[in-house]
N, C-alpha and C positions, 0 to 999 in steps of 0.2 A: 374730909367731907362725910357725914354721916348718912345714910340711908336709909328710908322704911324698908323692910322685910319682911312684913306679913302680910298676909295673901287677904283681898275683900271678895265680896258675896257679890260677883258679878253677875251673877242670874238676876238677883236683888235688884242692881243697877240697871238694867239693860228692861226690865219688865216696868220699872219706873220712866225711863226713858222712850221705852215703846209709847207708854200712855200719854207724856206728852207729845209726841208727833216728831215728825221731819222740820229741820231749820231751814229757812229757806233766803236766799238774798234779798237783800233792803236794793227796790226797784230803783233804778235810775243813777246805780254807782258809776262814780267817776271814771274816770280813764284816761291815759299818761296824752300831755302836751307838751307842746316844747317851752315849758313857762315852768320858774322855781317853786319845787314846791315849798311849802309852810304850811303846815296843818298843827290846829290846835283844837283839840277833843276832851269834852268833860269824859271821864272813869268813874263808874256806878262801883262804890265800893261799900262793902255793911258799914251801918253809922257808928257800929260801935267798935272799930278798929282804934279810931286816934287816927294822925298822920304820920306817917314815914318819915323818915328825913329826904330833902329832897335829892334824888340823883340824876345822872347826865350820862348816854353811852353812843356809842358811835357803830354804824350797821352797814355792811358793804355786802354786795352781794355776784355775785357769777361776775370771775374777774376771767377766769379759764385762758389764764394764764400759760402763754408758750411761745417757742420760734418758730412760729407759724405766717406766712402769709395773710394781709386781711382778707378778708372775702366781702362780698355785697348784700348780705343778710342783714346788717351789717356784724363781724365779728373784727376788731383793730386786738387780737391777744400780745401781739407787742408790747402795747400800749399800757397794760395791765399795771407791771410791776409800777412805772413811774407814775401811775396815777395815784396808786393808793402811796406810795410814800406820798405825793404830794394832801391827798386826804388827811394821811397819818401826820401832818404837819400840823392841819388846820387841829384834830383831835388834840393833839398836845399842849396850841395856843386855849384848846376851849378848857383844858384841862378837865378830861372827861373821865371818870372814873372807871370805867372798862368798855373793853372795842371786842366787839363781834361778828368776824365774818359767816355768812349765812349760805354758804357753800357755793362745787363747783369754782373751787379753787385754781386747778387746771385746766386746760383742755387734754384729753389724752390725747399720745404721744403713739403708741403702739408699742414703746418699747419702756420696762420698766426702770431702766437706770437715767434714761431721759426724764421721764414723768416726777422721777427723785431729783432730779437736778433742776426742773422746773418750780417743784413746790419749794425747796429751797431759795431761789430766787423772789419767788414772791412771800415766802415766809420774810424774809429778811425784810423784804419792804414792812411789811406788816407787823415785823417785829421791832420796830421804830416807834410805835406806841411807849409812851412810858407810863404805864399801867397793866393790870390784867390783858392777858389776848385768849380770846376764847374762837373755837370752831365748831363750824356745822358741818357735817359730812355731805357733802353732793354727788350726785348720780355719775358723775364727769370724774369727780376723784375718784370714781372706782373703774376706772377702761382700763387702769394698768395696777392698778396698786392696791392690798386689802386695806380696810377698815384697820388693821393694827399697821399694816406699813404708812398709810395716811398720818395716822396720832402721832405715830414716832419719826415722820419728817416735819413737823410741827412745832413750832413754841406754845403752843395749847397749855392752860392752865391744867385743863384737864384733858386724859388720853381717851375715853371712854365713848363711844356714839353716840350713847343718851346719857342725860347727868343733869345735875342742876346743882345753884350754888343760891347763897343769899348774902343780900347786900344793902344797908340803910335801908331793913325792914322789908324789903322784898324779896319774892322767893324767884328765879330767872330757872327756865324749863327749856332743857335744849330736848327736841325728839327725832329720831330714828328711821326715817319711812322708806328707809331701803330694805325691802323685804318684796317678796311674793305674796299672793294670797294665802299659801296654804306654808307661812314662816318660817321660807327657807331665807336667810338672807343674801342678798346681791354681794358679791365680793370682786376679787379683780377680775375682770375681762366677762363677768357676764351678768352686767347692770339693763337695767330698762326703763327708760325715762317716762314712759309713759303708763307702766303698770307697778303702782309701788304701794306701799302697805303699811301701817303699823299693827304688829303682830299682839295674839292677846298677849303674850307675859308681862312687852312692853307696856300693853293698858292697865294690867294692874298694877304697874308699876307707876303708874301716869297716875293710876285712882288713889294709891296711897301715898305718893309726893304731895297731892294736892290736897289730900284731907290734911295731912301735915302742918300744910301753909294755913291750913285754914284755924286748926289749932291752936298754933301758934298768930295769928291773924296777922299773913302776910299778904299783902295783894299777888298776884301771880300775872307774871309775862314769859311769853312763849317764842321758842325760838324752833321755827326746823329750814330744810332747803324748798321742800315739797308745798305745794298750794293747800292753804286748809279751807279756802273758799273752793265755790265748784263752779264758777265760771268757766273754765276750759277742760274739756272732758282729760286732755293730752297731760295737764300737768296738776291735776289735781291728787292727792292720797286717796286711794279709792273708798277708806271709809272715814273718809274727812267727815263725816254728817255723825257717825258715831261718836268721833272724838270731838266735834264740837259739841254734844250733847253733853256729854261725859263734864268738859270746861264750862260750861251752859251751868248744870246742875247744881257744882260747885259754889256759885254765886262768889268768886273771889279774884276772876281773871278777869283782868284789864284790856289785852292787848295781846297779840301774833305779832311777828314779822317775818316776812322769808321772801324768795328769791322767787327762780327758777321760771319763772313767766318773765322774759326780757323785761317786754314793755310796763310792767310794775300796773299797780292798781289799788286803789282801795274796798272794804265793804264796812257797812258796820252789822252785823249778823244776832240780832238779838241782844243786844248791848254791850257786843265784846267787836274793838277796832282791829281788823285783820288789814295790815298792812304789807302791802307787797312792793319790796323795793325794788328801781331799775337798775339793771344789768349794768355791772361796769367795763366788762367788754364790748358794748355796743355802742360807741364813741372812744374817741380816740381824746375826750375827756376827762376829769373825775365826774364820779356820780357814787353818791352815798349821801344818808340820812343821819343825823344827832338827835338822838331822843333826848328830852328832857320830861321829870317829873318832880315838879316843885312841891308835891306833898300837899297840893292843896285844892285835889282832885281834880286836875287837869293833865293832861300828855300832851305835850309840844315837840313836834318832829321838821327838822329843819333839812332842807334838802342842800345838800352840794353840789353845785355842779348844775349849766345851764337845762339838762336833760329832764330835771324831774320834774315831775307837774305839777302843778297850782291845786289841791285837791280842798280844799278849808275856806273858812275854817266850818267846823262842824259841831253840832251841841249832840251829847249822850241822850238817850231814853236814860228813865228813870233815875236823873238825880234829883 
């Protein structure tokens, strides 16, 4: 996997970004029912890319996975591992070209040879995919275990916390927003779900992926655990508004996905679809999402599982 390495003129960016202003949420978004979701969204993409070919991936998100009792929040972590194998069935029959879970893999355990023996478990389910498996690092996989012991109890294509890959012309962006304000990163046993961060190096490293993509004219989809909308103060990345600007400016990202707010949700934020999927620990069902993108400026996102909501379908700003 290749990498940009050189550093951009983030002063540059950030004074461009001031002048255009704060992003702010498209009033009146949806929010999770007990009805399947199906959502189908135009993607503003420059006219002079061409199309992709089209692809298909599969998105599970906060399975927190353990032998744990459930509790009435609701959390079933039993349930976990049998859910997504039974998911990882349905991905196989769709024959989907790669599966990513979007963190909060485990629940901590308090002790770290458990919390190993758990992501194993539900690696194994997960690694029943017959295709790529990719991970997000969640706040939950860090109570016991670092960022390098997480990668390496994993079938992850890639070991790395942030990384991105490309695939039938698109460029796939996993991000990092376990960190402090002042970029220290959370590691085992002293995570905080409610204060997280992506640190500058990470942004420049975010700004020269994405000129990259653009370069080469890939459309761009994003992957982290953390909220990049700011509906919940609790689970949002605290400079979610910088990093939407940043994807904003680019004009070449499509779409978000991630986790970590149970009850899931949609926005559409300036013409980029931030999708937040529901919890597969919170049912003692499956629940996970199939993206599809046929290449012909559309993203169709299929829910599994009775839990996700009816959000669609939905037409883009400016195609």
């Amino acid at each position: 996997m290749s990498r940009p390495n050189h550093r951009i003129d983030r002063r540059r960016f950030l004074k461009q970004a001031a002048a255009c202003g704060l992003v702010t949420l498209v009033p009146g978004a949806a929010w999770a029912n007990a009805e399947k979701l199906f959502l189908r969204v135009k993607v503003s993409l420059p006219e002079d890319q061409g199309r992709p070919r089209p692809i298909s991936f599969g998105v599970i998100a906060d399975t927190h996975s353990g032998d744990l009792d459930d509790t009435p929040r609701p959390r079933y972590f039993r349930s976990s591992a049998g859910n997504v194998e039974e998911t990882v069935r349905t991905f196989n029959e769709r024959q989907l070209d790669f599966a990513i879970h979007v963190g909060d893999v485990i629940q901590e355990s308090h002790e770290r040879s458990t919390s190993l023996a758990w992501m194993a478990e539900l690696d194994a389910a997960f690694g029943g995919f017959q295709g790529p498996r990719h991970y997000v690092i969640g706040n939950h996989d860090l109570g016991d275990l670092s960022k390098e012991e997480f990668f390496s109890a994993t079938s992850s294509t890639f070991k790395e916390p942030h990384y991105y890959f490309d695939k039938h012309g698109y460029r796939f962006i996993v991000l990092d927003p376990n960190f402090r304000q002042d970029g220290v990163s959370y590691n085992r046993g002293n995570f905080a779900w409610t204060d997280t961060f992506i640190p500058e190096p990470q942004m420049v490293w975010l700004e020269a992926t994405l000129d990259s993509a653009k370069e080469e004219g890939l459309p761009v989809i994003v992957f982290s655990h953390q909220c990049l909308d700011d509906a919940s103060e609790n689970h949002r990345i605290k400079n979610s508004a910088e990093v939407r600007s940043l994807l904003e400016s680019k004009r070449i990202v499509a779409a978000a996905f991630y986790g970590h707010r149970h009850a899931g949700g949609y926005f559409n934020i300036n013409g980029i679809h931030y999708v937040n999927l529901v919890a597969t620990v919170n049912g003692s069902d499956k629940a996970a999402g199939i993206v599809r993108i046929p290449g012909d400026g559309t993203i169709e996102v299929e829910g599994l599982g009775e839990r996700q909501p009816d959000w669609g379908p939905f037409s883009a700003a400016g195609v």
